[in-house]
C-alpha positions as CSV (number, residue, x, y, z in Angstrom):
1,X,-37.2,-10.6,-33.7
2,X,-37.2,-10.3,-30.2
3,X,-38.1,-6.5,-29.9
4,X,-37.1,-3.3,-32.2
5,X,-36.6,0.3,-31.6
6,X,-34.3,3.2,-30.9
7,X,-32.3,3.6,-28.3
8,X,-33.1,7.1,-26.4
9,X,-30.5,7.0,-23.7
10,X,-27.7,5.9,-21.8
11,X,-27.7,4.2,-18.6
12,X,-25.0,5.1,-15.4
13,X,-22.5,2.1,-16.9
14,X,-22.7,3.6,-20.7
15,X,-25.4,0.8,-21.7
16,X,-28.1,2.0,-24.8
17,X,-31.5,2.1,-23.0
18,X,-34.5,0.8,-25.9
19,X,-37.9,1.4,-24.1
20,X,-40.5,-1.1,-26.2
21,X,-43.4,-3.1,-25.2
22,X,-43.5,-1.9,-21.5
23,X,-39.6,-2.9,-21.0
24,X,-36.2,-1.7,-20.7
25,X,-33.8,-3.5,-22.6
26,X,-29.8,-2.0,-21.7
27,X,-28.0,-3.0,-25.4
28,X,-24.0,-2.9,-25.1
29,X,-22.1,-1.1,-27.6
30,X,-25.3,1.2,-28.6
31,X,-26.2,5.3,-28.7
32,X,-29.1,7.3,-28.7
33,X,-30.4,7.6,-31.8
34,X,-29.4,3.5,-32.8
35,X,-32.4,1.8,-34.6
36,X,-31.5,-1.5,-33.0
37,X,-33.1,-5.3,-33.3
38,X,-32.9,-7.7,-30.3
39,X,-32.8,-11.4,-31.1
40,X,-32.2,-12.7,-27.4
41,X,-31.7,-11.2,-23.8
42,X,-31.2,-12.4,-20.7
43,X,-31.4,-11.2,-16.9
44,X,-28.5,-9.8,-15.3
45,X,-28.5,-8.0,-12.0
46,X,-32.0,-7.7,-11.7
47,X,-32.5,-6.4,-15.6
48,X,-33.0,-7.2,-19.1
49,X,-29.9,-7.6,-21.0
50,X,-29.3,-7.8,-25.1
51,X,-27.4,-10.7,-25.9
52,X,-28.0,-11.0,-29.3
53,X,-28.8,-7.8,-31.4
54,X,-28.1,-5.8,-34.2
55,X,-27.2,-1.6,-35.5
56,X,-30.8,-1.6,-38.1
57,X,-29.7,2.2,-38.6
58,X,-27.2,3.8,-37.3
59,X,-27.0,7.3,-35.4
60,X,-25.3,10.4,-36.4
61,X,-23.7,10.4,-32.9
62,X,-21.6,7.2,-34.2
63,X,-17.8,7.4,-35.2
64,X,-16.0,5.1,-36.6
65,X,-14.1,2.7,-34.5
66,X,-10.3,2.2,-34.9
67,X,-10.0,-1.3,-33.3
68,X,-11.3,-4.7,-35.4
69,X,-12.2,-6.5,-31.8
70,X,-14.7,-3.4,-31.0
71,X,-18.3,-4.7,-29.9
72,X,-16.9,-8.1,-28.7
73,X,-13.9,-6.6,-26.6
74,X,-14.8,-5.9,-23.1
75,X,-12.7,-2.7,-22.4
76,X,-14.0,0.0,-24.6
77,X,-18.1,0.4,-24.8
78,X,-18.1,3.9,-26.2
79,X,-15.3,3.7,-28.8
80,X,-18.0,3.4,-31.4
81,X,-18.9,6.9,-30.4
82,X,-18.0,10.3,-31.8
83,X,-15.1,11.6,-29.3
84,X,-17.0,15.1,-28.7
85,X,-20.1,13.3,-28.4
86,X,-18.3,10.5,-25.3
87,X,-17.0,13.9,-23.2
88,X,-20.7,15.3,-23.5
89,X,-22.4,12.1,-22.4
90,X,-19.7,12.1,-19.2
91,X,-20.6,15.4,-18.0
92,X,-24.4,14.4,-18.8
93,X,-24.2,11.2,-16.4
94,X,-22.1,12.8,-13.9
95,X,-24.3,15.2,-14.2
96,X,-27.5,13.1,-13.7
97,X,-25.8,11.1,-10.2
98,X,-24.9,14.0,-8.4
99,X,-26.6,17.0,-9.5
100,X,-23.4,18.9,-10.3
101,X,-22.7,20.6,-13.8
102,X,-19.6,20.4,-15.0
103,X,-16.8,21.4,-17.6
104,X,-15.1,18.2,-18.9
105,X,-11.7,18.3,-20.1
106,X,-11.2,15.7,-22.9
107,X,-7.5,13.3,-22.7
108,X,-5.2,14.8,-25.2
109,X,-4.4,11.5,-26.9
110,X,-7.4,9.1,-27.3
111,X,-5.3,6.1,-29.1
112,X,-2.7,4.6,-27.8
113,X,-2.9,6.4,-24.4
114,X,-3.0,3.7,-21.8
115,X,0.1,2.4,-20.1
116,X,-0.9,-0.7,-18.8
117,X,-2.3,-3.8,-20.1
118,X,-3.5,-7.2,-19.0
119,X,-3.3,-9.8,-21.4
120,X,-4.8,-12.9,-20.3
121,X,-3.6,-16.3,-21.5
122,X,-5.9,-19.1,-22.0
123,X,-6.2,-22.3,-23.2
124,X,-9.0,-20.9,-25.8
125,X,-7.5,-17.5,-26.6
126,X,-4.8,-15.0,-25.4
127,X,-6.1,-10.7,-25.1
128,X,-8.9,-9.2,-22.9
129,X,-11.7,-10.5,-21.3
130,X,-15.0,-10.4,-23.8
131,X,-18.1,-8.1,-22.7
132,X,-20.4,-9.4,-20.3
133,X,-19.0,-12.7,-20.1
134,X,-16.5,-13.8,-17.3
135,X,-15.2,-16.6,-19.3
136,X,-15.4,-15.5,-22.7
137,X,-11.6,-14.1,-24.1
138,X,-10.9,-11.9,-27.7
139,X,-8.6,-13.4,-29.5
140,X,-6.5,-10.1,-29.8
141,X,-4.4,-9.4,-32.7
142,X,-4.0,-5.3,-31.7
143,X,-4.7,-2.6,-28.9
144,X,-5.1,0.9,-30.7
145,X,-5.8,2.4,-26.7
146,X,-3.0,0.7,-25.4
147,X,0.0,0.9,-27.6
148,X,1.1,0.4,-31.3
149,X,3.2,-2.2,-29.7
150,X,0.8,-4.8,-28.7
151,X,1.2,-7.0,-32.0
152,X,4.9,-7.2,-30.7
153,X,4.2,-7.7,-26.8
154,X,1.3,-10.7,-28.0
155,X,3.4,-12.4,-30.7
156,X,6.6,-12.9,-28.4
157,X,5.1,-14.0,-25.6
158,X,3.1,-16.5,-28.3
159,X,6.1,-17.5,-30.1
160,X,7.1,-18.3,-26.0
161,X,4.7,-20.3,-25.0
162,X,4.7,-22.6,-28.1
163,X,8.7,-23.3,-27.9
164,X,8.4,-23.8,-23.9
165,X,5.0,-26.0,-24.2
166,X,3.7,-23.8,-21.1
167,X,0.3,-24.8,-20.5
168,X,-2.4,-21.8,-21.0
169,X,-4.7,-21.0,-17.7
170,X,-7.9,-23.4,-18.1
171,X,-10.4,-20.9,-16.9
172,X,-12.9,-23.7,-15.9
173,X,-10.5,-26.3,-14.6
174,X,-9.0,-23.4,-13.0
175,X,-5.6,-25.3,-13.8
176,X,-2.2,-23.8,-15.9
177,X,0.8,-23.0,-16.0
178,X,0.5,-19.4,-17.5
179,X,-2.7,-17.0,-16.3
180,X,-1.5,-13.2,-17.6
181,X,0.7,-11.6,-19.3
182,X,1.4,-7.5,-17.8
183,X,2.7,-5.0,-19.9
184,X,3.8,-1.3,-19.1
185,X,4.7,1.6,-20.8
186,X,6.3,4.9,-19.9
187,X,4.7,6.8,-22.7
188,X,7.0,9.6,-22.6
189,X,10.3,7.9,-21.5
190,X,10.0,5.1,-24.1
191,X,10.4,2.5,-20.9
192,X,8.8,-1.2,-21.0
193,X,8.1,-3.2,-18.4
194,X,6.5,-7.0,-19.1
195,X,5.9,-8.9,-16.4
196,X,4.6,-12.8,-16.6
197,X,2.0,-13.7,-13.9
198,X,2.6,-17.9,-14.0
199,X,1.2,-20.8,-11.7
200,X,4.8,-22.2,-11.6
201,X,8.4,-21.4,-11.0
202,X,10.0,-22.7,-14.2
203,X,13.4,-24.4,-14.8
204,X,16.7,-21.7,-15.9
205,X,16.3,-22.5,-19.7
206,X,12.7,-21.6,-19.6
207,X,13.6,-18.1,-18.1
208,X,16.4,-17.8,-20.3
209,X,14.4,-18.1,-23.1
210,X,11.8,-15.7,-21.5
211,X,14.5,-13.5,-21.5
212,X,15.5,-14.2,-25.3
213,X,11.7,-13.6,-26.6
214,X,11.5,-10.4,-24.3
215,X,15.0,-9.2,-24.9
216,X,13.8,-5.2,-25.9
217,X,12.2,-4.3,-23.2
218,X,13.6,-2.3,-19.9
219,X,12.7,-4.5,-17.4
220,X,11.4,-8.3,-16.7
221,X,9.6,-9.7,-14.1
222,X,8.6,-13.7,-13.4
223,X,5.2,-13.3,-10.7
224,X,4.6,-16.3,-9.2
225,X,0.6,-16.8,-8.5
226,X,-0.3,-18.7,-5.1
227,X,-4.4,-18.7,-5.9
228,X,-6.6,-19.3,-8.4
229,X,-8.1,-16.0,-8.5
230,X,-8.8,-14.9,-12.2
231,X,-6.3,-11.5,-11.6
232,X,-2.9,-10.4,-13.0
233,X,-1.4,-10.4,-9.4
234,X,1.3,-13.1,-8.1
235,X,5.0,-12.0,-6.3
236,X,7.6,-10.4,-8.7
237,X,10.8,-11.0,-9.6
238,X,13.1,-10.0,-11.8
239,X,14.5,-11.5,-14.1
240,X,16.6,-8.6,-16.2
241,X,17.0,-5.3,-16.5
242,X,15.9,-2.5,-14.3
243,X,13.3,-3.2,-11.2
244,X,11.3,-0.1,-12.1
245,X,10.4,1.9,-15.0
246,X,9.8,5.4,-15.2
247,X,7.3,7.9,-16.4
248,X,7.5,11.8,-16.6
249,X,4.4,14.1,-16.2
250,X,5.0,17.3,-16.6
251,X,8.2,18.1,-14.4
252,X,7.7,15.2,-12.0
253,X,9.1,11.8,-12.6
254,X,7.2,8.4,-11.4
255,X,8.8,5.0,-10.7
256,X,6.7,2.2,-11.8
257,X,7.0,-1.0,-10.5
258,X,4.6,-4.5,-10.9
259,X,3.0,-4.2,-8.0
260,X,2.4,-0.8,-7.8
261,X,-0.9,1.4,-9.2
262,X,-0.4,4.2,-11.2
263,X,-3.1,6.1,-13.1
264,X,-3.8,4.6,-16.6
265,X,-3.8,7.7,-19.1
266,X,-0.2,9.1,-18.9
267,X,-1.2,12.2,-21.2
268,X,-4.7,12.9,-19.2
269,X,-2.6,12.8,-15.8
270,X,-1.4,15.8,-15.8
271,X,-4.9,18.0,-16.3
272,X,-5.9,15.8,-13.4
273,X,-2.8,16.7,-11.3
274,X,-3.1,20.4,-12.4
275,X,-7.2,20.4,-11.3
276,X,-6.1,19.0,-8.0
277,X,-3.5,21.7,-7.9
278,X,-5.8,24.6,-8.9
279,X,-8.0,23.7,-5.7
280,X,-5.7,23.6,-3.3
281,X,-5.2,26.6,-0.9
282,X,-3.2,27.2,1.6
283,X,0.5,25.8,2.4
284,X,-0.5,22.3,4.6
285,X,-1.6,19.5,2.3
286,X,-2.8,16.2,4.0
287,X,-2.8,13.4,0.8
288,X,-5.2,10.8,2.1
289,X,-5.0,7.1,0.4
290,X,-1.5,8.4,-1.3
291,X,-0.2,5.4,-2.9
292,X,2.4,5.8,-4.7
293,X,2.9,9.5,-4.2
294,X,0.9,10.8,-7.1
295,X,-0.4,13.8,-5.8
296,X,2.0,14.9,-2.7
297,X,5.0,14.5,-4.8
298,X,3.6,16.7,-7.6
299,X,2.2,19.2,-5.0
300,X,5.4,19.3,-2.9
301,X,7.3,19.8,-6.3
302,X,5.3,23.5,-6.6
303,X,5.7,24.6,-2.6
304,X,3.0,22.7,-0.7
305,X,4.0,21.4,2.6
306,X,2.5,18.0,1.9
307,X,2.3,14.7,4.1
308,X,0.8,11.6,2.9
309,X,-1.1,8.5,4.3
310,X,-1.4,5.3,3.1
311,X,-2.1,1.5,4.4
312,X,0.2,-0.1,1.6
313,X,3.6,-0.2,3.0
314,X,5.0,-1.0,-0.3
315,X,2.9,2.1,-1.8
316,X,4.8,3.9,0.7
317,X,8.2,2.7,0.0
318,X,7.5,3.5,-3.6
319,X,6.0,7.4,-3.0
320,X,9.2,7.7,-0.9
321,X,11.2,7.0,-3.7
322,X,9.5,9.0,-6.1
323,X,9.9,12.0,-3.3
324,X,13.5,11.4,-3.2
325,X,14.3,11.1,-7.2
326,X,12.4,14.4,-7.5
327,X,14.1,16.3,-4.8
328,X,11.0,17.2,-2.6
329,X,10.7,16.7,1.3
330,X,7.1,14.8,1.7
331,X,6.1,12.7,4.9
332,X,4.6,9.6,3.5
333,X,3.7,7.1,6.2
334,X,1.9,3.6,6.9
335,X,-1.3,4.0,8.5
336,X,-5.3,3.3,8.3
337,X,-6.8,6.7,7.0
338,X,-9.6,6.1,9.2
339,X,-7.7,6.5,12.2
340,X,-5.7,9.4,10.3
341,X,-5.4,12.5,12.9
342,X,-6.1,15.4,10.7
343,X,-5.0,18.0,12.6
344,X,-4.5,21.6,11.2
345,X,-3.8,21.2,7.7
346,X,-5.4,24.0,4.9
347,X,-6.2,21.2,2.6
348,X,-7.1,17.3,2.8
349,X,-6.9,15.6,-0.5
350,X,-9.1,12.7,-0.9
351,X,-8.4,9.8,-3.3
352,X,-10.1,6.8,-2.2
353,X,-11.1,3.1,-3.5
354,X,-14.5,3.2,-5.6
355,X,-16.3,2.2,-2.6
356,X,-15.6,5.8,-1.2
357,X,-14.5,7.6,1.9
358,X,-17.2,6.0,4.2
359,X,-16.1,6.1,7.9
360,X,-13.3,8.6,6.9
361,X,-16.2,11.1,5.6
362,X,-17.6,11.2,9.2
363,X,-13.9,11.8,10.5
364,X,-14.1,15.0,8.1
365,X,-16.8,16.2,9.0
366,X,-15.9,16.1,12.9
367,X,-12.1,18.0,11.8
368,X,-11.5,21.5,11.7
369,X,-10.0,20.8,8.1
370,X,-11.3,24.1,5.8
371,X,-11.1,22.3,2.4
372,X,-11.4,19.1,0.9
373,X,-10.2,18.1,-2.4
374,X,-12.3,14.8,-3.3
375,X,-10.7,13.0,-6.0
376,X,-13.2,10.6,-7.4
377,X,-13.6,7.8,-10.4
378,X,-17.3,6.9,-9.3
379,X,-19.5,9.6,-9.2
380,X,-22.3,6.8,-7.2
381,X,-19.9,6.8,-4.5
382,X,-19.0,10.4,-4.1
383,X,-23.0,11.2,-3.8
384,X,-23.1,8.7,-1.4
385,X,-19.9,10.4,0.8
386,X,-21.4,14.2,0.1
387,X,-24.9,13.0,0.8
388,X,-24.3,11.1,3.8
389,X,-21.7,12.4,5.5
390,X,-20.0,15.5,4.1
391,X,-23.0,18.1,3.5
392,X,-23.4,18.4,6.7
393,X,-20.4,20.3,6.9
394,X,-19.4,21.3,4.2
395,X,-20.5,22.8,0.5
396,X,-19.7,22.0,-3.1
397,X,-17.2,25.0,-4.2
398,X,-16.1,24.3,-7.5
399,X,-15.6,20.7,-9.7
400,X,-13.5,19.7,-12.6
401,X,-14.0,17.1,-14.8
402,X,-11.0,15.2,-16.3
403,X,-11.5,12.4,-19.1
404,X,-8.4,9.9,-18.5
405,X,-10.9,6.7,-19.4
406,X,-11.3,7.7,-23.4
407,X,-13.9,5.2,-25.3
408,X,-15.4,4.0,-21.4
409,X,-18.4,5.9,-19.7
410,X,-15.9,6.3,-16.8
411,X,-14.7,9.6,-15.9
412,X,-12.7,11.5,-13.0
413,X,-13.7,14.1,-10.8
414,X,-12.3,16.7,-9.1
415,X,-14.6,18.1,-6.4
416,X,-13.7,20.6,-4.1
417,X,-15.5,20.8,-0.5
418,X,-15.2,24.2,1.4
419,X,-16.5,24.2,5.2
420,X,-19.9,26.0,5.9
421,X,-19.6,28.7,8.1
């Protein structure tokens, strides 16, 4: 055996750290307290990595995990973790990059929560990319975090691909007909969405029978994919039913389209829309990076005078919508937030890319703006923004933690920034 130990911690991406023989070996899909063996590692990004290892003994922190693809399965690392235990460690490692202490609120569904899913389709397998390996693909039969449905979504569009002879994407050869398969879910409407991201623009009886296999959901899409980039992305369109689904948080409802982002956790949205709305003072609300109209729509629904800016025109076509089927008055427009004149408004709300606010920050910091509500998914970044830029004019007030990522290290912040005197 390669080395043996116990794990005594978890690294900033939710890795198990085992300190032995004057190394650091990060093993996936471990927790402190693990007695683990390690067969085989290898070096990744400038560290040691387990690649072949085994549970010896087990910790009392483990739960037991719902999903039979767990410790192959790329998208949950934690899920092998007591629930109480995961919302502890997020406010630990948040915690431990930015020196803030936090309450967490835990998502109040943990199975079944998600309402969007990639399935990719290729010539090997069709489900979700394995961990730590670009090419490597779980064969999935089920998807307890995304829906109860996904033995439905993956057996029709199986069924499909066998009667049509489509040719699976050839992740090598980078050559196919089919690369993805998107499915959405309005988890409190009941709406479906699936939409099939192809290489080619099939004959009529192939669509028809699309169309046959896929005949319960809401709405259909066909995306036609110009590249050979390995991402669920191509130009939608639709083939029957409606062009958008909808979901409803709280009061507010959302139109959901292919092409359009929309937070993940449907039932953890609202806490996160509520912390936002808890911070914000005042009656002049500036949404920076406002997408789809999240935030401003929601805020506008309860008073706020809200205006929102965001370089995605079809983002903005969509938050329009969304103002308009909710009955609020908000200003979204198409513009680069950098070059955003912030004016007088009470409160800017910041929800940028994981690579931060950068050059915004220093335009914040220059403003007369009182209050900043930064709306963050990685805490690395948000250090990077306060330490950089935004302490030197303003101060940490007051920050929420929401878990919308359950079984994932990930977690969202909500920070707010008040100006020093």
């Amino acid at each position: 055996m390669h080395a043996r130990g116990r794990v005594n911690a978890l690294s900033d991406d939710g890795l198990g750290i085992l300190e032995t023989g004057g190394r650091r070996i990060y093993v996936p899909f471990s927790y402190p307290g693990d007695e683990v063996g390690v067969r085989r590692t290898k070096r990744r990004f400038g560290r040691l990595l387990a690649e072949d290892f085994e549970i010896l003994e087990p910790s009392p922190l483990r739960g037991r995990p719902k999903c039979p693809h767990f410790g192959t399965c790329g998208g949950c690392l934690w899920q092998g973790l007591k629930y109480k235990e995961q919302l502890r460690f997020k406010a630990e490692l948040f915690e431990g990059i930015t020196g803030i202490e936090a309450e967490i609120e835990g998502s109040p569904q943990i199975w079944d929560f998600r309402n969007v899913s990639n399935f990719i389709v290729t010539t090997s397998r069709i489900g979700l990319k394995g961990y730590g390996s670009p090419s490597g693909v779980v064969n999935l039969s089920e998807c307890p975090v995304f829906s109860k449905r996904t033995p439905e979504y993956l057996r029709a569009l199986r069924d499909f691909l066998s009667e049509m002879g489509l040719k699976p994407w050839n992740l090598k050869r980078k050559a196919g007909d089919v690369h993805y398969l998107q499915v959405r879910e309005g988890k409190f409407t009941g709406e479906v969405m699936v939409n099939l991201i192809a290489h080619v623009n099939p004959p009529d009886e192939i669509l028809e029978a699309f169309q046959d296999y896929f005949s319960f959901v809401d709405s259909l899409y066909w995306s036609l994919k110009g590249d050979e980039r390995d991402d669920p992305r191509g130009e939608p369109e639709l083939l029957d039913g409606e062009p958008f689904i909808r979901e409803r948080i709280g009061d507010v409802t959302y139109l959901i389209h292919p092409n359009s982002f929309f937070q993940t956790n449907s039932y953890a949205l609202e806490l996160l829309l509520r912390a936002v709305e808890g911070l914000t003072d005042g009656e002049k609300v500036l949404d920076l990076y406002s997408g789809v109209g999240t935030f401003g729509v929601w805020l506008a629904k309860r008073g706020f005078t809200v205006a929102g800016v965001e370089l995605n025109p079809f983002a903005v076509e969509m938050a329009r919508e969304n103002a308009e089927i909710n009955g609020v008055n908000v200003k979204f427009s198409v513009g680069r937030v950098e070059e955003t004149p912030l004016g007088d408004y009470d409160t800017v709300i910041a929800d940028p890319p994981r690579k931060g606010l950068r050059e915004t920050a220093e335009s914040l910091v220059k403003s007369s703006v009182e209050q900043v509500i930064y709306v963050s998914c990685n805490p690395k970044a948000f250090q990077l923004d306060y330490k950089n830029y935004l302490k030197r004019a303003y101060r940490i007030e007051d920050t929420r933690l929401v878990d919308m990522f359950p079984h994932t290290p990930h977690v969202e912040a909500v920070v707010k920034l008040v100006r020093k005197n």
